[in-house]
N, C-alpha and C positions, 0 to 999 in steps of 0.2 A: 818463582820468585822466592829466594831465600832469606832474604831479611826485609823486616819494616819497620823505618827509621824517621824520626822528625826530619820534616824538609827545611832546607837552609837555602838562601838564597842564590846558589848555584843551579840549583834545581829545576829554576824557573821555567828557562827556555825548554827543559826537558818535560815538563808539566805541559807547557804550553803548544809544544807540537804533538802529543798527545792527544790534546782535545784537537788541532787543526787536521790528524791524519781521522776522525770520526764527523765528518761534514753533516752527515744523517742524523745527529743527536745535539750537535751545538752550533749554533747562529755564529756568525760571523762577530758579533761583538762579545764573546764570551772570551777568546783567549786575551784578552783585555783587560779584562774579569776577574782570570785566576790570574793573570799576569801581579795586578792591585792584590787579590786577595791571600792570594800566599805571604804578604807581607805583613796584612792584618790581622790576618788569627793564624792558628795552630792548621800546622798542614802536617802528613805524614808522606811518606812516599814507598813503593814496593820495589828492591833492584836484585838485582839478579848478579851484579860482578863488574855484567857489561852494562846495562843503563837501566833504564827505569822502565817501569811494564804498568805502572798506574801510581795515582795519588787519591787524596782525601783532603779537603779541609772544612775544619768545622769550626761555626760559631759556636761560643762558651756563652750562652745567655745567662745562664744564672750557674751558682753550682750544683744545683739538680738538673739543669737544662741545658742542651745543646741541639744546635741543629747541622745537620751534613750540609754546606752549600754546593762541595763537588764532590762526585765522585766519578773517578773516569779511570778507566785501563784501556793499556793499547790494543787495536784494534785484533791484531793475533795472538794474544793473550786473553782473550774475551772466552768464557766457558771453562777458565784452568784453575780459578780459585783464586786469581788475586786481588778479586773484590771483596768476596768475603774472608780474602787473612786481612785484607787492609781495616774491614770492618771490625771482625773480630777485635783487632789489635786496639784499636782508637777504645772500642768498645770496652775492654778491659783497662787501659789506663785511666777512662775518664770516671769508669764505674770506681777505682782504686780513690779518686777524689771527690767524691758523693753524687756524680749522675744518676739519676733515677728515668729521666724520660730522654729520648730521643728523638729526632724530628728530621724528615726528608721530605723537598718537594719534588715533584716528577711530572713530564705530562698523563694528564687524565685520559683514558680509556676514550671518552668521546672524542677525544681530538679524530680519533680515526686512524691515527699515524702510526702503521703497524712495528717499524721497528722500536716504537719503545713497551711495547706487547713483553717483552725479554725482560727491559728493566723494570715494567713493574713485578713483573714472576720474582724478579729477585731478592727485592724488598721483600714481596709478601713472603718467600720461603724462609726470612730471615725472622719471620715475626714482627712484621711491620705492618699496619694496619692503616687501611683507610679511612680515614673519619671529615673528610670535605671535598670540599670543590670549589675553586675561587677563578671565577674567568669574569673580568679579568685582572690580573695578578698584577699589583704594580710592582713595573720595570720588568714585566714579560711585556713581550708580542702578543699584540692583539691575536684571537684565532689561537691561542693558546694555553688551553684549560691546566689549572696546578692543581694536581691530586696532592692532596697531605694528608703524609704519613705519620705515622707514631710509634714508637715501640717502648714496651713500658722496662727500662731496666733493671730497675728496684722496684720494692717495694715503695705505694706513693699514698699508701694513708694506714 
C-alpha cells in the first residue's frame, strides 16, 4: 500500500466489503457500523492505485484522547504492513494535534477464539497495553469479552 489518505465518502462500499470478505473477525451487523461510522468521525484509508487494502477510524474523545473503533485490512493483505502504516500514520497526525493516549477494544484472550490470537500480537507489538476486561461490553455480543488497550503517546503528566 503506498499511500494513506483521509477516507471520503466514496470509500464506503470499499471499507465495507473489506470487513464482509473477513467473516471470522466481524459479526454480521458490523459493516452497518462502519457503513454509519466512516461518516461520524475521521476515517483513513490504505490504496495501492487499484483500491483499497485497509482502513481505520477513530473517535476524537478529547484532544488528548482517541480511540481506534476499526481497524480492518483485506484479507490478503493481512501480515504486509498495512495495519501498521495505517496506524503509524493516524498515529502521527493526531500526535501533530495533542494526542497523548490511545485506545483499542479487541476480543479478550478468554473468549478462546483463536483467530483473534494475531490481533491482539498486533496491538501489543505496537505498544499497546492491556489494562481490562469488560464482558459484557455494551452493544457487544454476549459471549464476547473486550480486552482494552491503551498506548501511551505523549507524555501524560
Amino acid at each position: 500500500m503506498r499511500t494513506v489518505r483521509r477516507a471520503v465518502p466514496a470509500d464506503t462500499d470499499d471499507c465495507v466489503a473489506i470487513v464482509r470478505g473477513l467473516p471470522e473477525y466481524f459479526t454480521e451487523d458490523v459493516p452497518d457500523k462502519i457503513a454509519t461510522e466512516l461518516r461520524e468521525h475521521p476515517a483513513w484509508v490504505a490504496e495501492d492505485g487499484v483500491g483499497l487494502g485497509g482502513f481505520v477510524i477513530v473517535d476524537r474523545r478529547s484532544v488528548q484522547a482517541a480511540e481506534i473503533l476499526w481497524l480492518a485490512v483485506a484479507g490478503p493483505l493481512r501480515g504486509n504492513g498495512v495495519g501498521t502504516r495505517l496506524l503509524e500514520h493516524i498515529v502521527r497526525e493526531l500526535s501533530a494535534g495533542g494526542l497523548r493516549v490511545l485506545e483499542v477494544k479487541t476480543l479478550d484472550a478468554c473468549a478462546g477464539y483463536p483467530p483473534y490470537v494475531a490481533t491482539r500480537a498486533f496491538w501489543e507489538r505496537r505498544g499497546f497495553v492491556q489494562v481490562d476486561t469488560i464482558d459484557p461490553l455494551p452493544d457487544w455480543p454476549l459471549g464476547n469479552p473486550a480486552a482494552i488497550y491503551i498506548a501511551a503517546i505523549g507524555i501524560t503528566r
